[in-house]
N, C-alpha and C positions, 0 to 999 in steps of 0.2 A: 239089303238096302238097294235100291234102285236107282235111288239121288241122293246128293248131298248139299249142305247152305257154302254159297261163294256171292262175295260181292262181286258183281257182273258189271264191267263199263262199256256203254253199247255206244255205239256211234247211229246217227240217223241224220242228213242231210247236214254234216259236216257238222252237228253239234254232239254233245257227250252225254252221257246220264249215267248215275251209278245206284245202285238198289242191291239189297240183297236177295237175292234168288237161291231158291231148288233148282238144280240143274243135276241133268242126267251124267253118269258116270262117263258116258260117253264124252261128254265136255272135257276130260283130261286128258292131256298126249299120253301116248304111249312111254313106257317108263321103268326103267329097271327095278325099282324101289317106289315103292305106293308107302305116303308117311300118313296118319291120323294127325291132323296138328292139334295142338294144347292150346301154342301162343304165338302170333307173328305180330312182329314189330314193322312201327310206321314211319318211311323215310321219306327225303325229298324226291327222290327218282320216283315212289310209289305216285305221289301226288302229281308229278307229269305227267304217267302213266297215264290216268285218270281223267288229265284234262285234255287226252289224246296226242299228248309233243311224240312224234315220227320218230324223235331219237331214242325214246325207248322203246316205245311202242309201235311196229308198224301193222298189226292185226288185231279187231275188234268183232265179236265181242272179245272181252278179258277180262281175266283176275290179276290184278295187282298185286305185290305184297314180293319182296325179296330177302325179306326173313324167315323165317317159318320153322319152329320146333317141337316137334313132336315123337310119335313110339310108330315104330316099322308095324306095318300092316300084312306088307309081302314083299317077297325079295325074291328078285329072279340071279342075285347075284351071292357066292357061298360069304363073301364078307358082312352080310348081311341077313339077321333073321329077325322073324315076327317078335315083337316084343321091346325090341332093341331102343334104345332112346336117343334120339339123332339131332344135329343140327344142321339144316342149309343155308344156305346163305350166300348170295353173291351170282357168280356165271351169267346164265340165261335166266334163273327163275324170277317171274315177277315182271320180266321183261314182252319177250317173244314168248315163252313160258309161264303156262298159267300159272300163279304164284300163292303165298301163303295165308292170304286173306279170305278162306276158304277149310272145310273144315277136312281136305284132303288133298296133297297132292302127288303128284307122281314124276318122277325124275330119273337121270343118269345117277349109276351108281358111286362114279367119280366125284361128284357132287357133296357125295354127304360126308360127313362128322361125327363121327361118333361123342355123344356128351361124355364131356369130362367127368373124372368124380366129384371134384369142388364145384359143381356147377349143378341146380334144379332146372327144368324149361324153361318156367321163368325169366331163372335169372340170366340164362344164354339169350332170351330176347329183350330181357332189359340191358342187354350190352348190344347184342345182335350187330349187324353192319357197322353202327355207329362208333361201338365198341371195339368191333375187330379192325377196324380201319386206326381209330386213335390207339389203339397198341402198335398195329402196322407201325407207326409212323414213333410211336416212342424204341420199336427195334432197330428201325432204320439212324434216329438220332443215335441208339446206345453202336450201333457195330459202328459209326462215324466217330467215336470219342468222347459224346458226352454221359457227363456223369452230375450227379447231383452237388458235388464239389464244386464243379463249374463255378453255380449259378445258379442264378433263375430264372426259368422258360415262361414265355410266353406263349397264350393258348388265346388264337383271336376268332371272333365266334363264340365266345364261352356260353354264353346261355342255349347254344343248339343242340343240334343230338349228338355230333361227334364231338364237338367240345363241351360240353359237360359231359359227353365221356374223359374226355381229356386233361380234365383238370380233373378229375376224380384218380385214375389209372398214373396219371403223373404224379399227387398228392402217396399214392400208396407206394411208390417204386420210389419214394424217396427227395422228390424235388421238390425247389418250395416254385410255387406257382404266378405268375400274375394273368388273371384271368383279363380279358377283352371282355366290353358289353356295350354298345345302343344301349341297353333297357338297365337301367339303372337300380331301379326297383327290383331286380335281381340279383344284387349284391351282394345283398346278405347270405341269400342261398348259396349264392357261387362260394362264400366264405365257408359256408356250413360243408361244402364237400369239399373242400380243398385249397380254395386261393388264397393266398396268405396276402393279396391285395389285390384289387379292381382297378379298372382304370377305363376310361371310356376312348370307346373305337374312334373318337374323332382324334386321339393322340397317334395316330396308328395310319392314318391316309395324309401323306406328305406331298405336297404335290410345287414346295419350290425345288430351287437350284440348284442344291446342294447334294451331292454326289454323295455326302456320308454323313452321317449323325453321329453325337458322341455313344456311344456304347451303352444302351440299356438291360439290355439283357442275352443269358450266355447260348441262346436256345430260342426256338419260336416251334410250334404248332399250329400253321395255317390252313385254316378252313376257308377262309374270305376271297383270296387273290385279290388281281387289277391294283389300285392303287394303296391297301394296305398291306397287302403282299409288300408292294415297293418302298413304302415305308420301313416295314417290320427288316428287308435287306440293310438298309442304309443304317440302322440302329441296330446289329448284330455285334457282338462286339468280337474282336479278334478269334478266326478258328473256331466260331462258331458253326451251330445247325440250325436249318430251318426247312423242317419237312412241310411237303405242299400236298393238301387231300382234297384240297373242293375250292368251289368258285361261286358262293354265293353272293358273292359281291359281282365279281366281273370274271372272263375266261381271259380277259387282255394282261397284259404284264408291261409296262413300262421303265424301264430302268436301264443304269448303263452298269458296265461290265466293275466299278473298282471296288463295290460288297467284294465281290471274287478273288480281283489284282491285288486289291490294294490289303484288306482284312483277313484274305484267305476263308471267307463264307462258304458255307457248301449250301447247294439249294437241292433239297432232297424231292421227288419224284416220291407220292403212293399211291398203290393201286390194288383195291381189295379185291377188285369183282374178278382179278382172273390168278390171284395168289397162288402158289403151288402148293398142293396139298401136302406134303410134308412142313410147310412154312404154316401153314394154314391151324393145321392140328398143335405144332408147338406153341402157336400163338394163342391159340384157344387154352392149351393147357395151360401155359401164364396165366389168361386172365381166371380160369378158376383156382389159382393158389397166387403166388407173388404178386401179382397187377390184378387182383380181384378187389373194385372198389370197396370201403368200409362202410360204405352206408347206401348200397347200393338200390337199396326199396327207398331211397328219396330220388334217386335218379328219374325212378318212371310211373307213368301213371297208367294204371288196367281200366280198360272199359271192353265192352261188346263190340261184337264183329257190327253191330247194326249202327253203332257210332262211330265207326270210321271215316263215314261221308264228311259227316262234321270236321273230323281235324283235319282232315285232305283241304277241307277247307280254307281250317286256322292256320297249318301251315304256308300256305298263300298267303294267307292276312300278317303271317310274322308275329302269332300273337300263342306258341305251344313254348315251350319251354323244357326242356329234358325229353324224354322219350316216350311215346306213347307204344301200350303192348295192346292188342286186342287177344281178349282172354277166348277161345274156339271151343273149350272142352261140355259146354252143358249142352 
C-alpha cells in the first residue's frame, strides 16, 4: 500500500474544508508504533480541530480524531508487536499529531494501551476519551471519600459524551444518579442507562446572592463550568465532591470561597490528555470490568469515516447525543 483514507482538514485563505482523502504514507509523523485503526471516537476538541481553533490545532493540513483503536502494524519498540490490539487516546494525537480519523496512525510508544480483556475496539471507543475522563473523575471523587452511601451525584451535561459516559459508569459503580439535561426529550434515555432522575440544567445555573444552597446532592460530576459549575458548589452538601472535566458552558468560574469554608467541599481538578500511564491503564482496566457500562451499545452510535463531516457539524449545532464511533475497518 502506498496510501491510505484520512479525513484531511485543509486550510486555504483562512477558511477550513474537510473531505476524506487518499493520502500518501508519507503524510504521517514519524512514530514508534504504526496502529491499523478499527474504530475512532468523536469529541469536542476533534470538532475545533476541524474548524481550525489554534488551541488545538496549530498546523494544517490534519487529521483529527483523539481516540483511535486499533491492532499494531509495526513496532519499533520490544513492548509492542504486530498484531497487538491497542488503545490511544489523549497526549498530542489528534491535535498537533495526525490523529485517528484516518485508517492508520503512527505514534510514541508511551502513548499506547494495551486493550484490556473485558473490553472489544469498539467498546474502548465507545467509552474512548469520554469515558476515560468520566472514570478519571469518578477515581478522583472515590480516593476523596465518596461512596455510594453518601448519596446522590450529580452529572451535569448528561446528554454529552462524557456525561453519558458518566451517568452510565456511575449507575454501575454503584451510585444512584441525578442526570443534568437542556434537552428534555432525553430523559428517558438518560433513565434507560442510569439516572434514577432528570432534572433540567436551568436548576443548576444560580446566579443570586446567596453564598449557599440547602444541600442537594452528595457528589457532582461537572462537565459545564461558569455558572453551573457555581451553582452545582453552593448546593454540595456538607464534605462533599465535585470533580471538574470540561467547560462547555463557560472556562469562567464565579463564586466565593464558603462551598469550601463553610461545607468543607472539595472542588476536584481532571485531566485526561496527560494522565500517567500507570493511572491510565488501571483506569482502562475498571472500565472493562467494575465500571464497564451495562448497556453500553446504547451509549454510541457507528457510522463511516465519510460521515464524520456531518457530526463535526451536529456537534456545533448541540444536536448528537451520546458518542459517535466512526467504524475505519472496511
Amino acid at each position: 500500500m502506498e496510501s491510505y483514507s484520512a479525513l484531511v482538514i485543509r486550510e486555504s485563505e483562512g477558511k477550513f474544508s474537510k473531505q476524506v482523502e487518499n493520502v500518501p504514507f508519507s503524510f504521517l509523523p514519524e512514530g514508534e508504533v504504526l496502529v491499523r485503526v478499527a474504530y475512532a471516537g468523536l469529541n469536542y476538541k476533534d470538532a475545533l480541530s476541524a474548524r481550525g481553533n489554534r488551541g488545538v490545532s496549530k498546523h494544517y493540513p490534519h487529521t483529527p480524531g483523539v481516540d483511535a483503536a486499533g491492532t499494531v502494524e509495526q513496532s519499533g519498540n520490544l513492548a509492542f508487536a504486530p498484531g497487538d490490539q491497542v488503545i490511544v487516546t489523549s497526549y498530542d494525537l489528534g491535535m498537533n499529531t495526525k490523529g485517528g480519523f484516518a485508517e492508520y496512525i503512527s505514534v510514541p510508544a508511551s502513548w499506547v494501551v494495551p486493550l484490556p480483556s473485558g473490553l472489544n475496539l469498539r467498546e474502548a471507543m465507545a467509552l474512548g476519551t469520554a469515558g476515560f475522563t468520566a472514570a478519571l473523575a469518578l477515581q478522583k471523587l472515590e480516593l476523596n471519600g465518596q461512596k455510594p452511601e453518601n448519596g446522590e451525584v450529580l452529572v451535569s451535561g448528561a446528554s454529552g459524551g462524557v456525561g453519558t459516559m458518566a451517568v452510565a459508569i456511575l449507575k454501575k459503580a454503584g451510585y444512584r444518579v441525578i442526570a443534568s439535561s437542556g434537552k428534555q426529550e432525553q430523559y428517558a434515555w438518560l433513565t434507560q442507562i442510569g439516572a434514577k432522575r432528570c432534572i433540567n440544567r436551568s436548576e443548576l445555573s444560580d446566579t443570586g446572592d446567596k453564598p449557599l444552597l440547602a444541600g442537594r446532592w452528595a457528589g457532582a460530576i461537572d462537565t459545564v463550568g461558569g455558572q453551573t459549575l457555581a451553582g452545582i458548589l453552593k448546593a454540595t452538601q456538607r464534605n462533599g465532591n465535585v470533580a471538574v472535566c470540561g467547560l462547555v458552558g463557560s472556562s469562567s468560574l464565579h463564586t466565593t470561597v464558603f462551598p469550601f469554608i463553610l461545607n468543607g467541599v472539595n472542588l476536584l481538578g481532571v485531566d485526561s490528555a496527560e494522565a500517567a500511564m500507570k493511572n491510565r491503564m488501571d483506569v482502562w482496566e475498571k472500565l472493562s470490568k467494575d465500571w464497564k457500562p451495562e448497556h453500553i451499545d446504547r451509549l454510541h452510535h457507528v457510522v463511516g469515516l465519510e460521515e464524520i463531516p456531518h457530526y463535526i457539524d451536529e456537534i456545533f449545532a448541540g444536536e448528537t447525543v451520546g458518542r459517535i464511533v466512526a467504524d475505519l475497518k472496511a
